[in-house]
N, C-alpha and C positions, 0 to 999 in steps of 0.2 A: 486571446493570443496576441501576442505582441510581434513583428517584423523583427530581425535584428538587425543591428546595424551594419554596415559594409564593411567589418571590420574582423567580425565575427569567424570569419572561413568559408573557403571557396565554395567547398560542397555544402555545407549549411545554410547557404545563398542559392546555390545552385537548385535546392530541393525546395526553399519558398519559391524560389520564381518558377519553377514547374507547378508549384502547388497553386500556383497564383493564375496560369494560365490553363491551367485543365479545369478549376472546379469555380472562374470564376465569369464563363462563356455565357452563362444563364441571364450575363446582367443585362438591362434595356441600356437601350440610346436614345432613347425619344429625349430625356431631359435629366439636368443634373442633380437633380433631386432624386428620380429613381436608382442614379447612382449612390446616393447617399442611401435610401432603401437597404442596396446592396449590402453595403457595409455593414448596418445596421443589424441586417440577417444575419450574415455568415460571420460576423468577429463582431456581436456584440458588446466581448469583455475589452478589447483591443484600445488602447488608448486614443483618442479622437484628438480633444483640447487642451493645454497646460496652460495654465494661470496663475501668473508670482501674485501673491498676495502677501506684501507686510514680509517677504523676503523667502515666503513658504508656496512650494508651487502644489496647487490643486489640480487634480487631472479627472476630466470626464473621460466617459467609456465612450463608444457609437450609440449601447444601449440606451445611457442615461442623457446625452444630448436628444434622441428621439424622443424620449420620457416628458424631458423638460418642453422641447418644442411641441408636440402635442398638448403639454398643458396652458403653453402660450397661445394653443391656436383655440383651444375651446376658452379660454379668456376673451379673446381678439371678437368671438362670433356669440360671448355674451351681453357684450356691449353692443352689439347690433351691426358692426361690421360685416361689410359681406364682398362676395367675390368680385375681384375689380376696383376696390378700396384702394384708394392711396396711402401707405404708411410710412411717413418718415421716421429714420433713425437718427440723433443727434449724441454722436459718441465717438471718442477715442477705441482706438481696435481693444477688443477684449473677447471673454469666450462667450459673452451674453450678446455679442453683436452676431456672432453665427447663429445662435439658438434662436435667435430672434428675426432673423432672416431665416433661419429654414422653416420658422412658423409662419409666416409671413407667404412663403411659396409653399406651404403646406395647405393652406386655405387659398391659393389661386388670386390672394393681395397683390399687390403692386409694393415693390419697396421704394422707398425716395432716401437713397441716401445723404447725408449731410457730412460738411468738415467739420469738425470739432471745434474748431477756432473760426467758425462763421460769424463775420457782421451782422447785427444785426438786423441790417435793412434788407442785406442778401435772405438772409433765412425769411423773411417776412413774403417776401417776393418770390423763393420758391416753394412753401408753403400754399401762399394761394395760389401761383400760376399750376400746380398740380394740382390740388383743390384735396389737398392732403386729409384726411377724416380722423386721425391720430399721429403723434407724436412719441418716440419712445426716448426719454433718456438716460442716458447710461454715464460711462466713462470719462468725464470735464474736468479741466482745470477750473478753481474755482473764480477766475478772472473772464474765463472763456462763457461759465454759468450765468453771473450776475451781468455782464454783457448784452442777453440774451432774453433772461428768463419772462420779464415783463413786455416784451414783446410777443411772445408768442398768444397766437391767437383764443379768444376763449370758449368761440367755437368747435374746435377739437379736443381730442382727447389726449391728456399731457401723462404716459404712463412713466412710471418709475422702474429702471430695469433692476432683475436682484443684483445685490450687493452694492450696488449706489444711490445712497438713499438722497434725497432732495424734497426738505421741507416745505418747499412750492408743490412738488409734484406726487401724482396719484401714487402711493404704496404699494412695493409688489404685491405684499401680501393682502392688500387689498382687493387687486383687480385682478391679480392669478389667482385660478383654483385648480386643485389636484385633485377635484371630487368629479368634475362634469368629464364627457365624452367627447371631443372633435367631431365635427361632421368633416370627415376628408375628403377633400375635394380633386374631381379629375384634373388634372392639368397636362394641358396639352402642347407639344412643340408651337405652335404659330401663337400663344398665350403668349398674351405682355408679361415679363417677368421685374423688369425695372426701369425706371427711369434715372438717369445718370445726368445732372444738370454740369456744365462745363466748370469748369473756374474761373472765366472771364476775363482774359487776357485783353482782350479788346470793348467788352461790354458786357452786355448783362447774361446772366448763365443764359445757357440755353438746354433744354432736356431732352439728352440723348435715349432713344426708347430702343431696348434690346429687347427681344422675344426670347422663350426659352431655347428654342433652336439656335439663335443667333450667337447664344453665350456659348453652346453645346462645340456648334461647327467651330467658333475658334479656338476653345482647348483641344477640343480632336485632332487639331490640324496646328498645332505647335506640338502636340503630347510628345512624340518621339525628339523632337530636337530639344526639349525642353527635360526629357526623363520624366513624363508622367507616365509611361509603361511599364511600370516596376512598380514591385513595393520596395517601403521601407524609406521612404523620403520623412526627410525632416523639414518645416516650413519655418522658420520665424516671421509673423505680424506685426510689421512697425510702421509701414507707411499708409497711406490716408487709404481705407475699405471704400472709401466713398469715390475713389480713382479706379478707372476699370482695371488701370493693372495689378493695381493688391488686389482687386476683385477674383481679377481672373487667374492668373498667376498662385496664388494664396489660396485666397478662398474656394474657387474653384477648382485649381489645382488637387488641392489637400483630396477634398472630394470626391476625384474623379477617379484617384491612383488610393485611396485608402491611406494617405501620409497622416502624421502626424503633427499639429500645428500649434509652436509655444507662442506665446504674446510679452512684452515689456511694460514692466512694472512703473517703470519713470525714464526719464532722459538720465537720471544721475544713476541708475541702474543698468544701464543699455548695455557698458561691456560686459557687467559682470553675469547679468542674464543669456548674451550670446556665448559665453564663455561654457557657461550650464547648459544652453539648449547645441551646440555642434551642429547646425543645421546642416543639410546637406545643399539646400536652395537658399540663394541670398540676393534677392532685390534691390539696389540703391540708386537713386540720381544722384547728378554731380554733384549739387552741393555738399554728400554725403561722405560720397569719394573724397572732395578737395579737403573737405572739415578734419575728415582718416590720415588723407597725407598733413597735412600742418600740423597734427598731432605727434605724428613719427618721426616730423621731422626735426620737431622741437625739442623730443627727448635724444633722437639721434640726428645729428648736422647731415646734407647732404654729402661734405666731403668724407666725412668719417663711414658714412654708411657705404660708398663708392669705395672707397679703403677696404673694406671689411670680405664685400663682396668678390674684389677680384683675388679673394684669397678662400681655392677651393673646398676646403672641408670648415673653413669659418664662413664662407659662405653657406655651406647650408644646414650650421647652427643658428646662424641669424635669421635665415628667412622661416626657419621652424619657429623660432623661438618670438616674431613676430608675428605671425598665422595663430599661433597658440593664444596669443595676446588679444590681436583682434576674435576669436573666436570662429577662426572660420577655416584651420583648418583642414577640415573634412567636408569644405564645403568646394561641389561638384558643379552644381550649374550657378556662376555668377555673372547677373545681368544689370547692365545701365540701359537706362531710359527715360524720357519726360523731357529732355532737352539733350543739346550736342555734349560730347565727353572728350574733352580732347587728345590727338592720337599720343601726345608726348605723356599726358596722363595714364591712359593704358597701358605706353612701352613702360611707364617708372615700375607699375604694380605689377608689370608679368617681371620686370627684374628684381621682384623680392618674394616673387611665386605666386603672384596672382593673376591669373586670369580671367577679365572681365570681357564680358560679350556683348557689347553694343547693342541694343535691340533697339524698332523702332515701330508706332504703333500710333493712335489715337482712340478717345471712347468710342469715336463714330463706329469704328472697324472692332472694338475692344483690344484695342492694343496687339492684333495682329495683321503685321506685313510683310517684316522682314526681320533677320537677325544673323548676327555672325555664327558659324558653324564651330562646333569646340575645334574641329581640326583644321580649321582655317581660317584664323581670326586678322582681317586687314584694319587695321588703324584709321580711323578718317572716314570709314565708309559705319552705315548702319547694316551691315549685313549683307546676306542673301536672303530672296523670296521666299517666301512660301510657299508649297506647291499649292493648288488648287486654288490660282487667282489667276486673276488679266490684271496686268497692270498696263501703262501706258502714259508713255512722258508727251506732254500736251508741248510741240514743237514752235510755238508761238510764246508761251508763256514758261515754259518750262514746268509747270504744276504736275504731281503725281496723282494718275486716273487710276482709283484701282475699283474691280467690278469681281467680287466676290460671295458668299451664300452666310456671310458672319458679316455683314453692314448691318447699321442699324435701321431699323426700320424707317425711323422718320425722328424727326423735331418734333417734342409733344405741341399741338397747338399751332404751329407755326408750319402752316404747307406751304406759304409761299419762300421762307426759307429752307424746308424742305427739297423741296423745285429748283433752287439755285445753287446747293451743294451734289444732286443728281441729275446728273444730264447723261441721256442713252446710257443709264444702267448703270453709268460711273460714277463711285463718289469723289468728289474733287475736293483733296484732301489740306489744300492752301500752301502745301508744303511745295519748294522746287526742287529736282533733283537731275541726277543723272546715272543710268544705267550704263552698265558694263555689258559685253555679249555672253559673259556667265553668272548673267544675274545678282548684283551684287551692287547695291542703290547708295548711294552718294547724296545726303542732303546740301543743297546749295543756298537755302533761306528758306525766308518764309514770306510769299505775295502781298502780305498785309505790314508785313516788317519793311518791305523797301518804300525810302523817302527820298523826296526830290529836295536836293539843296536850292538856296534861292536864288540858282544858276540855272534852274530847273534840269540838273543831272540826277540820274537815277544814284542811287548808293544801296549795295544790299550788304547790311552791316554782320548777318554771320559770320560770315570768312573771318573780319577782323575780330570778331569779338573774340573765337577761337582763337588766332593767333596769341592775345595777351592771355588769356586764359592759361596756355601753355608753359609759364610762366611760376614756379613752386609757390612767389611770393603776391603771386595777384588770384584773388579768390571771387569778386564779382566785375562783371567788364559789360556795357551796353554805352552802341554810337549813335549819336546824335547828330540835330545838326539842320535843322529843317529850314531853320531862322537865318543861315549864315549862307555864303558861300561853297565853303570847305567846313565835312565833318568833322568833327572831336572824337574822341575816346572815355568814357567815363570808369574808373577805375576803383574799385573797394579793393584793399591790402588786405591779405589773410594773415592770420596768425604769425606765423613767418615773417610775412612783410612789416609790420607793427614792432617788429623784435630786431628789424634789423636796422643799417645806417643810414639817416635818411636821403644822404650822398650818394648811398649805394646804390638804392630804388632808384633815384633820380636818371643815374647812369646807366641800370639797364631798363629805364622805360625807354629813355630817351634812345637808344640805342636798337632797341626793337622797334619804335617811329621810325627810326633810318633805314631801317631793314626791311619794313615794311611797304614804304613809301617809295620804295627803289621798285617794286614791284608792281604799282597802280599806275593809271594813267592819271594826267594832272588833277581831274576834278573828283577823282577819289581819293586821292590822297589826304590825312588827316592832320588837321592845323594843330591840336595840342593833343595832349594828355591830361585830364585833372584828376586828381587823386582824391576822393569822397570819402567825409569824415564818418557818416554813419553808414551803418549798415542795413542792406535793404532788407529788409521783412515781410510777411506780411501782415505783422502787425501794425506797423508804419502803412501799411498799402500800398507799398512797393513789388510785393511778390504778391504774385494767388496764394491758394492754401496750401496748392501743389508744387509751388517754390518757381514757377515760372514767372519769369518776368513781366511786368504790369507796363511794356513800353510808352506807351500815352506820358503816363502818370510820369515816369523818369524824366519824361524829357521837359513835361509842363513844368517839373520841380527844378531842373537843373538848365536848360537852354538859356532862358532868359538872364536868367541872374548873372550869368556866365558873360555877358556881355564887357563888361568893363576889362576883360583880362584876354579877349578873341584877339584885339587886333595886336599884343601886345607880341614880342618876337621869340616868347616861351616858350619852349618845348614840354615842359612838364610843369603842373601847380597844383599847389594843393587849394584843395576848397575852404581848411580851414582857417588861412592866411589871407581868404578875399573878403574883406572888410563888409560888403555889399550881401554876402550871402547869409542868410538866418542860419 
């Protein structure tokens, strides 16, 4: 049995979702696995996974993803692995990354998931600091493979997921069998289910460990604002499985409501796959948004699409006719997160029909704390709370305490950092913020982002960075400034900005400095703007995996060099006219 889509008819919706709540009471809470169970039972034939393949989409049942996972799990426990096993996955999201994870929590393993695009050194280091006993690989670019491959340890087990074969690594068909039996194993709520090592924004990962409860309490308790009480959700998987919010959001999601989950076939396939799958639920951070808008904007100019729109029934041919485009839509709950979105970026998307919902979250918590409400979406803020927490703005430091039943348990290994992110019950989340009296949190930076100029003034560079951000034509922005007096601005041009005049840019950076500067007190105020030739990555090591900024690293690469042009009476320069800079 298949859901239909929300499109189908009132009453023909109306009788699944009665059908949905009378006969599907029976299901357990203990953990999200028994909900997968559920499914399993009662809509075995129901589609579960879709898979583009070579431009053809394959689609598993519930039945035959349990089929496949039980025969991973009596694989898993014929090599001698056993309950409490560390197992990494090294893979791009696909439908062997679920399978492989519900085997995984089917035998009471531990999953270590990995980024696809891992260094190295990184993977080496979270490899043994978990003490990982197998490795699976699946889904790699083949840049990201041979990066990789001779590093891995040779004391584990190197398996090969189906469908991505790799001449270094163990063969499915080798190491799967569809002959032997699983021993299934109890798994219980206060069970380690995974550990989730950080991206490392400031140093080395660190392994955030979630129990099955832990994962459970925070879908339960987004489900309603999020639309995971219904059937019929459509999921698409594109962002990193190995970040708790595609975890939870996605993966857990799909799970917990019985949805259905497509995956993308390549980066040069993305629209035309979203176009195919109509999700109903669509996950992006900003880079993803800004990448959307410069795209739009470059087939359609800002003035002409402002043109278009105050003209009412072409207005809303255009904003159909670009929803249809982007693929989204009939898509219901859309959410930003993983860093700030700026509020001039949200007002442009709600004026061509999109509304995006702020959300805000980290892996400690699983990416639940707060989020805009669909009917009362404020600009600038990440939301409203969630019910069933304490939070609590720390009036000295301004950092947000929140003490909740969905924290994670602890830092694998590391209790003394443990002990310093929990104090009375709180986890102290590094973020600062500020609360409203109806609940409705306001990031103000980040405790480890503010730096002393060497004036020794404080500077907390969010505010700014949003400011330029807001900006059609500026796509990455991080302030500087540790070395100098007075901060800087460091500025990546988006698609847009590259296309336009370079007069033009000039005049409205320069013009945003003035506007901006009129606003700070002297020792915040920002000595230039420089315009940066390349784009941060993280394949350069500029960005995590998770596209967040690697601030150290920006500033070691750009501070210094920056010198010869600090004291000069510039308002704006570009980096790749300063003679001195590699």
């Amino acid at each position: 049995m298949i859901y239909p889509a929300h499109d189908q008819g009132f009453v023909t919706n109306i009788l699944y979702i009665l059908y949905y709540f009378l006969f599907t009471q029976d299901m357990s809470q203990g953990t999200l696995l028994e909900h997968f169970f559920h499914w399993e039972k009662h809509h075995p034939d129901q589609v579960f996974l879709r898979q583009p393949i070579q431009g053809q989409w394959h689609e598993y049942t519930w039945r035959q993803v349990g089929q496949l996972a039980r025969d991973t799990l009596a694989s898993f426990q014929s090599l001698g692995l056993e309950r409490g096993d560390r197992i990494a996955i090294l893979s791009a999201n696909c439908a062997q990354w679920f399978i492989c994870d519900l085997a995984i929590l089917m035998g009471g393993f531990i999953s270590v998931p990995l980024y696809a695009n891992v260094n190295a050194s990184t993977m080496v280091k979270i490899l043994d600091h978990s003490e990982s006993k197998a490795i699976l690989i699946g889904k790699l670019l083949d840049k990201d493979w041979s990066a990789v491959k001779q590093h891995i340890p040779k004391n584990i087990h190197t398996l090969e997921m189906d469908g991505y074969p790799r001449n270094t690594v163990r063969p499915w068909n080798e190491w799967v069998t569809t002959s032997g039996e699983p021993e299934m194993t109890d798994v219980h709520a206060e069970d380690v289910c995974t550990i989730i090592y950080t991206s490392g924004t400031t140093g080395d990962p660190k392994g955030v460990v979630h129990t099955h409860q832990s994962i459970l309490n925070a879908i339960k308790t987004a489900a309603v604002d999020v639309k995971l009480d219904r059937p019929g959700n459509r999921f698409v998987s594109y962002l990193p499985l190995s970040h708790a919010a595609e975890r939870g959001l996605t993966e857990g999601g799909s799970i917990y409501s019985g949805g259905v989950v497509s995956f993308i076939e390549s980066q040069v396939s993305f629209m035309s796959n979203l176009q195919d799958i109509q999700p109903t639920h669509f996950f992006g951070v900003p880079r993803i948004w800004e990448k959307i808008q410069s795209q739009i904007l470059i087939k359609m100019p800002q003035k002409k699409l402002d043109r278009l729109l105050r003209i009412p029934l072409v207005s809303t041919i255009v904003k159909s006719r670009i929803l249809r485009a982007l693929g989204l839509k009939k898509a219901e709950v859309i959410i930003s997160g993983a860093a700030p979105l700026s509020a001039e970026l949200i007002r442009w998307y709600r004026s061509i029909g999109l509304v995006i919902r702020e959300a805000y979250g980290m892996s400690e918590n699983f990416n639940v704390l707060s989020m805009n409400p669909s009917n009362d979406i404020r600009p600038g803020t990440v939301g409203k709370l969630f019910p069933g927490q304490d939070i609590v703005i720390d009036p000295e430091t301004h950092e947000i305490l929140q003490k909740c039943s969905w924290s994670m348990k602890e830092y694998y290994k590391e209790p003394k950092l443990t002990a310093e992110v929990f104090k009375d019950g709180y986890l102290h989340t590094g973020d600062m913020g500020s609360l409203t009296d109806d609940q409705f949190l306001t990031i103000t930076g980040r405790v480890k982002d503010i730096f002393k100029t060497s004036k020794g003034e404080y500077i907390t560079p969010s505010p700014i960075e949003l400011a330029f951000q807001s900006l059609a034509f500026v796509d990455q922005t991080c302030v500087v400034g540790s070395l100098y007096s007075q901060p800087f601005v460091l500025v990546g041009l988006s698609e847009t900005g590259k296309s336009m005049d370079k007069e033009m840019v000039k005049k409205e950076l320069t013009n945003q400095l003035k506007s901006l500067n009129q606003q700070y007190m002297g020792y915040q105020r920002l000595k230039l703007v420089v315009v940066v030739e390349d784009e941060w990555t993280s394949d350069n090591g500029l960005l995590t995996p998770s596209l967040k900024m690697k601030r150290n690293e920006i500033s070691k690469k750009y501070e210094e060099a920056l010198a010869p042009i600090y004291d000069q009476s510039v308002p704006v320069a570009w980096e790749s006219e300063i003679e001195v800079l590699v």
